[in-house]
N, C-alpha and C positions, 0 to 999 in steps of 0.2 A: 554752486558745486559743479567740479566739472569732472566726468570722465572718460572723455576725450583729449588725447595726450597732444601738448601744446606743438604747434609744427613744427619746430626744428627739435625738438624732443621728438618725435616722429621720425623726423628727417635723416638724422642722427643714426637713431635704431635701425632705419634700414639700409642706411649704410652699412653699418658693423653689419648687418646679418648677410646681405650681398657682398660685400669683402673676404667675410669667412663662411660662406656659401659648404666649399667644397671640403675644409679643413675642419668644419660641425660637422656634416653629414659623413666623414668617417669618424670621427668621434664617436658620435650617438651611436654606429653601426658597430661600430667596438662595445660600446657598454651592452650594446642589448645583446650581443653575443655572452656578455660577462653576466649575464641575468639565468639565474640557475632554474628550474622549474618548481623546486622545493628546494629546505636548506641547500647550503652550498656544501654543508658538510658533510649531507649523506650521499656525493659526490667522492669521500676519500676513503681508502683504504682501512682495514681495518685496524691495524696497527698505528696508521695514521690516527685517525680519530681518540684510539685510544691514550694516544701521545698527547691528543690537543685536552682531554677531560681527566685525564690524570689525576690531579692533584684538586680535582670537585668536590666538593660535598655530595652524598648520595641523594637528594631530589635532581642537584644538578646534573650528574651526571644521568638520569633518569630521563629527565628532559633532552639532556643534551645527546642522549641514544635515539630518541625518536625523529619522529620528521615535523609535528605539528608548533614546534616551540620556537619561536626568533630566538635568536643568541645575539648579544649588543658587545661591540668591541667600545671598549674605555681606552682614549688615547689620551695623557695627561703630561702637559710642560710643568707638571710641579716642580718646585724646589722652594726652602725657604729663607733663602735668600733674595730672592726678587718679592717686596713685599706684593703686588699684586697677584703672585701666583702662592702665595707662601697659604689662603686661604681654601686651596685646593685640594689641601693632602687628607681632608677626610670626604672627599667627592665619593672616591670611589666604593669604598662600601655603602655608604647613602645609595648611591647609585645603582647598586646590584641588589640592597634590600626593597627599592621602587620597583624593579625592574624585578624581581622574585614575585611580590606581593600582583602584578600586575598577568602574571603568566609565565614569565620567559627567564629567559637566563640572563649574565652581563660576564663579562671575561675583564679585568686589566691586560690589555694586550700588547702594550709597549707606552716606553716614556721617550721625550723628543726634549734634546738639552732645551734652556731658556736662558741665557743670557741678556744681563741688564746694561741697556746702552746709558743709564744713567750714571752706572757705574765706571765703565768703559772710557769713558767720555774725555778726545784728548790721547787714548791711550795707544800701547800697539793694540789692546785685545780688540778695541773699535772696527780694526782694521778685516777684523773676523767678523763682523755683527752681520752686515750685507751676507756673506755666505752661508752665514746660518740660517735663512730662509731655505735655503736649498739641503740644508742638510735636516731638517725641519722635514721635509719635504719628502726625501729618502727615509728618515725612521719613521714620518709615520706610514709609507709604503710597508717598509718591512713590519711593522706590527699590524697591517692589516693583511699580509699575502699571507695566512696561514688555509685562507678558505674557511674557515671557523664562522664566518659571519653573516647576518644579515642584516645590520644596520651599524652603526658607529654614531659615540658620543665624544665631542673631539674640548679637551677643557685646555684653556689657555687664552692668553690673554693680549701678552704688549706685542711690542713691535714687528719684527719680522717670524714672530710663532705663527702667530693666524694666520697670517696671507701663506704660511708654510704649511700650516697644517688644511689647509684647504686646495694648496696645489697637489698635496699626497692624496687626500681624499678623491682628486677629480680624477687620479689614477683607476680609482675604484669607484669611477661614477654611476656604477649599477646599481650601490650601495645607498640607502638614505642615511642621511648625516645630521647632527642640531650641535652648533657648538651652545659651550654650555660655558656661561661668564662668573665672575667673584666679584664685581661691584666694587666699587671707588673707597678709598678709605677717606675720613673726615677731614673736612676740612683744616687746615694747620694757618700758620703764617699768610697772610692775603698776597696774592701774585705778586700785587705792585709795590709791595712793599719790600718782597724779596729779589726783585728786580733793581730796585734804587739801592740795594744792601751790592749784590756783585756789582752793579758800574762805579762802587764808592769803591768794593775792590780793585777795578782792573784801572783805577784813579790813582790808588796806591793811599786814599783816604784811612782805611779802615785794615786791619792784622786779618790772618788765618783765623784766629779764634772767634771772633763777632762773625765771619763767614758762613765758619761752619755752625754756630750759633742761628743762624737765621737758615740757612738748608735744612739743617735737623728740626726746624719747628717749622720747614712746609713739608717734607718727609717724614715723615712720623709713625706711622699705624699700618697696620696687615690694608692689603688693600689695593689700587689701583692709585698711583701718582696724579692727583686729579686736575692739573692744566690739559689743557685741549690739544694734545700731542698724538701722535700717531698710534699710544695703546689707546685714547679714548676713542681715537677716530676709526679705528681697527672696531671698536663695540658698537659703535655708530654704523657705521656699513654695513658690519652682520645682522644687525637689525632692519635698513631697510632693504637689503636684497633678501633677507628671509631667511635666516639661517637660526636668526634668534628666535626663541618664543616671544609674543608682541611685550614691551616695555620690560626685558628681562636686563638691561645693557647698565644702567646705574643705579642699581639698588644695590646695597650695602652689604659685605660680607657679615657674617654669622647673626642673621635676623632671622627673625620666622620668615618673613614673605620671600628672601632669597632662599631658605629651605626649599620652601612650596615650590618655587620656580624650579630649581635642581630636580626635584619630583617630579614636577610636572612634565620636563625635559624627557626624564626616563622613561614615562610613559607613555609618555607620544612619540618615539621614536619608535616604538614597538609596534604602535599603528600604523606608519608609512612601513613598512615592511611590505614586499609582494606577498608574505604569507598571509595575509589582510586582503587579500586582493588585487586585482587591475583598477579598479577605481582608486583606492586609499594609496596605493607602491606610490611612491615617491624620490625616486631616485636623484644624489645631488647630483649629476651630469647630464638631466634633462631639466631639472628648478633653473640651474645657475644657467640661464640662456643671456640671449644679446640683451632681453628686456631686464634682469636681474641687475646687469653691470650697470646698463643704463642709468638706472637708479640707485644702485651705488655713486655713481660719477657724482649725478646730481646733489645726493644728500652730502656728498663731500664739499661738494662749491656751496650750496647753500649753510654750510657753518663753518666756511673755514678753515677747512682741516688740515691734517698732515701734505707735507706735499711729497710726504715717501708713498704715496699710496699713485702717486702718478709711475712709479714702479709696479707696485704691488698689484694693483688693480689690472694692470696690463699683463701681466705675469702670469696671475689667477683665470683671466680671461682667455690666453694663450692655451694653459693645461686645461680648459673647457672645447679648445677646438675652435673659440673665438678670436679675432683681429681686434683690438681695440687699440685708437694711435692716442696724441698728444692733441693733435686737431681735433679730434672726438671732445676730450676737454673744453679745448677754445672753444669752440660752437656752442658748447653747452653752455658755459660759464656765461658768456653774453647775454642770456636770458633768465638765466636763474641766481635771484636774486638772494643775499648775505641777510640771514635770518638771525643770526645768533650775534654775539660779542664775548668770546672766551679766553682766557689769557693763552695764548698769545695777543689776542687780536682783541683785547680789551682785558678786565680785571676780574670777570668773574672767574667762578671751577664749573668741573661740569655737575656737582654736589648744586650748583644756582643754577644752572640749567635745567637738572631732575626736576628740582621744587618750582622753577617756573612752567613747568607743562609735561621739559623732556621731548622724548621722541613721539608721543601720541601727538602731541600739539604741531610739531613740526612737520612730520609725514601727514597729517592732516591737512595740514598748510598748502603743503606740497600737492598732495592729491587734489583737493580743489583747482589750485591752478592750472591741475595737467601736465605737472613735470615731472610726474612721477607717474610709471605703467601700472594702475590698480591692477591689472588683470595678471601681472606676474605671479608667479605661483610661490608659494610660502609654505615650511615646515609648521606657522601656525595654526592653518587651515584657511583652507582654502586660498584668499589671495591678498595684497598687501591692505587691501580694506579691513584687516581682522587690526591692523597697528596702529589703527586711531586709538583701540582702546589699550588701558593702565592696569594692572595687574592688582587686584587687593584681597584683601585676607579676610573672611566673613565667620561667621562659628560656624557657616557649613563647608568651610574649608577655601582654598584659591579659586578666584573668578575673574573673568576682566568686563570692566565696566566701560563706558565712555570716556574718552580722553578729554580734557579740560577745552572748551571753545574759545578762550581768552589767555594771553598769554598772562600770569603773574605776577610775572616784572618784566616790562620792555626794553628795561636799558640792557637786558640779557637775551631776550628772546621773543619777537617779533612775527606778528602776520606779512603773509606777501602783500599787503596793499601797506605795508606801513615800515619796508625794509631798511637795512641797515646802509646797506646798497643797492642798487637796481643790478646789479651782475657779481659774479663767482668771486670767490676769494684766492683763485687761480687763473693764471693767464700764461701764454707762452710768448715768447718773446726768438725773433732769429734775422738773420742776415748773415754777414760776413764771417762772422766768427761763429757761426754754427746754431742749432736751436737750442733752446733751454725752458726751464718753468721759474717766472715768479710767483710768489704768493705778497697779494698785495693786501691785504685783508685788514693787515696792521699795517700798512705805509700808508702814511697822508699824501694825500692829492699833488701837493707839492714838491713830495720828494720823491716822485715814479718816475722822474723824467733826471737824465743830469748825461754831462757832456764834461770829460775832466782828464787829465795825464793818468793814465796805469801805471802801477806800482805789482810787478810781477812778481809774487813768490813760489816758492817748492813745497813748502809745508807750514802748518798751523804755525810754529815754532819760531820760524824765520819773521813772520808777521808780527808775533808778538816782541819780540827784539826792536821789533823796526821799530814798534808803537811805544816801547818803554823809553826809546832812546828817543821819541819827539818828533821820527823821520817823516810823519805820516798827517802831521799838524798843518794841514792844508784840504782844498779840495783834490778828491781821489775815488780813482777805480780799483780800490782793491783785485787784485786777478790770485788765485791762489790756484795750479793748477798740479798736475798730475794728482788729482785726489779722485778718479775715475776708477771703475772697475777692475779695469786691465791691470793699474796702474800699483793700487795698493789695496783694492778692496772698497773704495768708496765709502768710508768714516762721514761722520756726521762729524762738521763744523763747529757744535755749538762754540767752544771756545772763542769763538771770534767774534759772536752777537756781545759781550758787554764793551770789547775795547772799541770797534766800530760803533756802537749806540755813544760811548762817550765821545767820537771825533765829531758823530751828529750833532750833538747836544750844544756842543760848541761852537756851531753854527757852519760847520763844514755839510757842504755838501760829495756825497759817501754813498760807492754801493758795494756790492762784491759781486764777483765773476767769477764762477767757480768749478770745475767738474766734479767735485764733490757735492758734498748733501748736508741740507740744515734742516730739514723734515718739520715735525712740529715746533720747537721752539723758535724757528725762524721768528725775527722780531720788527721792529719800526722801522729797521735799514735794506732798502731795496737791495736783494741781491738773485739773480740770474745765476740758479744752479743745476746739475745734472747736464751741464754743457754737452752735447754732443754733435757730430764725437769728439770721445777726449782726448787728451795731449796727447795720452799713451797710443792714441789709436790716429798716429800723424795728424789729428784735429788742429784747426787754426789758432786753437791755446798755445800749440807750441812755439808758436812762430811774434807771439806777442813780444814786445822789446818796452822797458820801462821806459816811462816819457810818451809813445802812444796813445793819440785821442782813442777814448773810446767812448760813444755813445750807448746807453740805455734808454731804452722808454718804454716803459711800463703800456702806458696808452696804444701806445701806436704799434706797439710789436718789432721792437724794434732792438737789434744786440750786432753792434758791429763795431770797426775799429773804420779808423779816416786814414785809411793806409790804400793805394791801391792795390786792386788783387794781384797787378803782376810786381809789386816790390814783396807782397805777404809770399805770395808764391815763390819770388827766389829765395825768402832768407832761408838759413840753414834750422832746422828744427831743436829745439833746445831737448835733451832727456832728461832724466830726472826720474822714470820709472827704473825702479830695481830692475836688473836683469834677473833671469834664473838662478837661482841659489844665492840670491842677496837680498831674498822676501826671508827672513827668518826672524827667529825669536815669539817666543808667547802662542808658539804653535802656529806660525805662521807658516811655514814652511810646509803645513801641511795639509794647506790650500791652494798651494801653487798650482797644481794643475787646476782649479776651480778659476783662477787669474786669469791662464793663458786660453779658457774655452771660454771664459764669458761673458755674454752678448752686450749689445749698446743700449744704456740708460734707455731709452726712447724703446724702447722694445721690451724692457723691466728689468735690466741688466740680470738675468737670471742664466744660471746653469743647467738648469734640468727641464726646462721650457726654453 
């Protein structure tokens, strides 16, 4: 057992901590300004306050007059159409009868849209998904600036909610924070079954109806979509930077032991309160430090996860007052070895990773070998040592016991001496044509490397054309560009993993080049995406000409074209991003200015950080 953090996991840390030296240390001097002496609220006017308890019930408003009561702001991305959030909507009275029963008060204090990129997917509304972290970000600002508070329980779940609702949160990093999860629904249709179902699709083998026949029996139930995509890797990270309570991230909506957890949530958020004390306060903008992400980063490469969160993470890190780059990744990834196997990146869900051990067995794992900072600090208590253990239900109520010392089943989930890989399920790749992130987690050894003529297009649309008509039945470098930030918002690709998995299959060698994004469902086919910078951003996408060697390598880090830089450099730059007033449709238009302010992939392409 080690608890000495392995060296370049060390090395790492204090890089980030020296790089954002001076941009933490006004941070922290901001929140502790924002750190009230007692509530925040007997800080407001009287009319004010009266506004904020209005419409209480008489204890609460009782409470909510004096000075010795925490008051908990309830920030919820419900809606019931996204089935992973759809198990939300009775959170919050749960949550204010915990939080009654416990001493204090709870407020519903604003709701943060939640839009479904499964839904989206291909569409214009895709084109909005990326933004909506940011806007994510802004409501839940506004439903915490009333001064009302002194703690916050933030409930949500997939994609770009979390990483949003924690960049608003770190606005108010005086505050202590627990997000609070809904659990994965049951398992449906096995991954790989529903994988070989769309490439008989995009084959033109099988109609719409056997399609949509096989989606609807892996989508099925209230719940979290359970392939290992960016909403599970979003509960995975909360858990090992400490946001979660230990083993709260895949357990099952509408159970007892996810009640208990919801409870338990609401009462311990009540105890990191300053009104608790200087030892117990717990403020999220001094938890979420360089050692938190750190181990975020990590527990990402060790399963494979989303590669939206090479945004995210950097994003979230940013609104902390920390530097975290792309390099931070590489380095890490080198050493921290592929623990898991989850569809994407093999065929279980993460419903077979719970029952193989889950997050105790893997942070366990981790901790051992030192790639992970025990001594981080956690909403659990005290510090990420409290996550070894599993959360269960006894007749005297929730407790957490030991997490499992063996994994259950190894073809799922793995000891560090017995890994899937010796290194990360993420890598960065750069040269000529700019940097980028693979995820090779699910590419075989033999197909990370390829050298082949580019096939340049404008959009998702164009590609598939190409493919229906046969254009692409060879070896090739897919280039699909202007799919960047600036450009159109940065959509997720998936549309493209089943017709490329079938050019693979066929024994072409196939990757993609992209500035857009394939996040979690990225698949078998190596593709180099979040190019930066992008087309939009005069990047060397723009300058790519079909026919164009370009090399890929996974191994070696390697993303260039066999053009020299002074022929790249004359050609004339191709467009293709909308100009102003030609981003329209699906409420497009009214994100334009989010378009033209925001920042490069490589920095978390965000707006408000």
């Amino acid at each position: 057992m080690s608890t000495t953090p392995h060296p370049v996991v060390a090395r790492v840390t204090r890089r980030v901590a020296e790089r954002s030296a001076g941009r933490r240390a006004a941070y922290l001097r901001r929140i502790a300004e924002a750190k009230a002496a007692g509530p925040a609220r007997t800080a407001l006017g009287c009319a004010n306050l009266a506004h904020g308890f209005a419409a209480c019930g008489p204890l609460e408003k009782l409470r909510l007059r004096g000075e010795e009561t925490p008051n908990i702001a309830i920030v919820s991305a419900y809606n019931d159409m996204l089935s992973a959030h759809q198990p939300l909507k009775d959170y919050p009275d749960r949550i204010k009868a915990a939080v009654a029963a416990a001493g204090g008060t709870a407020q519903f204090a604003g709701g943060v849209p939640a839009m479904c990129d499964g839904i989206t997917q291909g569409r214009a509304g895709m084109e909005l998904s990326l933004f909506s972290r940011d806007v994510v970000a802004m409501a839940t600002a506004v439903a915490l600036a009333h001064d009302m508070f002194d703690g916050a329980l933030l409930l949500g779940v997939c994609d770009k909610i979390v990483p949003g609702l924690v960049i608003g949160a770190l606005s108010f990093g005086h505050l202590p924070v627990i997000l609070v999860p809904a659990g994965p629904m049951p398992s449906g249709l096995p991954n790989a079954e529903k994988a070989k179902v769309r490439k008989r699709y995009a084959a033109g083998e099988i109609g719409r109806d056997e399609l949509l026949e096989a989606e609807a029996g892996s989508y099925h139930a209230p719940g979290t979509c359970t392939f290992y995509g960016t909403a599970n890797s979003n509960q995975l990270l909360m858990e090992a930077m400490g946001l979660h309570l230990p083993g709260a991230s895949f357990v099952p909506p509408g159970t007892e032991l996810r009640d208990a957890l919801t409870d338990a949530a609401a009462r311990r958020v009540l105890e990191l309160t300053a009104l608790k004390g200087d030892d117990a306060y717990l403020p999220i903008g001094e938890m979420l430090d360089e050692r938190a992400f750190v181990n975020g980063v990590v527990a990402l490469l060790a399963t494979g996860g989303s590669t939206n969160h090479t945004l995210h993470l950097v994003a979230m890190a940013a609104a902390a007052g920390i530097e975290l780059t792309w390099d931070d990744f590489d380095e890490l990834s080198a050493v921290t070895p592929l623990l898991t196997r989850l569809y994407p990146n093999g065929t279980a869900d993460v419903n077979h990773f719970h029952a193989a051990g889950g997050t105790a067995f893997l942070i366990g794992e981790l901790l051992d070998a030192g790639l992970l900072h025990e001594d981080a600090r956690t909403v659990g208590g005290g510090t990420l040592a409290a996550y070894r253990q599993a959360p269960r239900l006894t007749p005297d109520g929730l407790t957490w016991e030991p997490g499992p010392r063996t994994s259950g089943d190894t073809d799922v989930l793995r000891p560090v001496d017995e890994p899937f890989d010796p290194q990360g399920g993420l890598r960065t790749v750069r040269g000529n044509l700019g940097r980028a992130v693979i995820k090779v987690s699910a590419v075989r050894p033999e197909h990370r490397a390829i050298e082949a003529p580019a096939r340049v297009f404008g959009s998702q649309e164009e590609l598939h054309r190409a493919f229906s008509a046969g254009e692409l039945d060879r070896d090739v470098v897919v280039v699909v560009r202007h799919q960047g930030p600036r450009a159109n918002g940065m959509p997720e690709l998936h549309r493209l993993t089943p017709p490329l998995s079938v050019l693979q299959d066929r024994g072409h060698r196939v990757a993609l080049v992209t500035d857009g994004r394939m996040s979690g469902a990225s698949g078998t086919v190596p593709a180099a995406i979040h190019v930066s910078p992008e087309a939009a951003a005069d990047g060397p996408l723009a300058r790519l000409r079909d026919g164009d060697i370009v090399r890929l390598d996974a191994d070696k880090g390697l993303l260039e074209v066999l053009v020299s830089d002074e022929e790249l450099a004359a050609r004339e730059p191709h467009g293709g991003a909308p100009a102003r007033g030609e981003w329209t449709g699906t409420g497009r238009e009214l994100f334009d200015a989010f378009r033209l302010a925001v920042g490069p992939a490589e920095r978390g392409a965000g707006v408000v950080v």
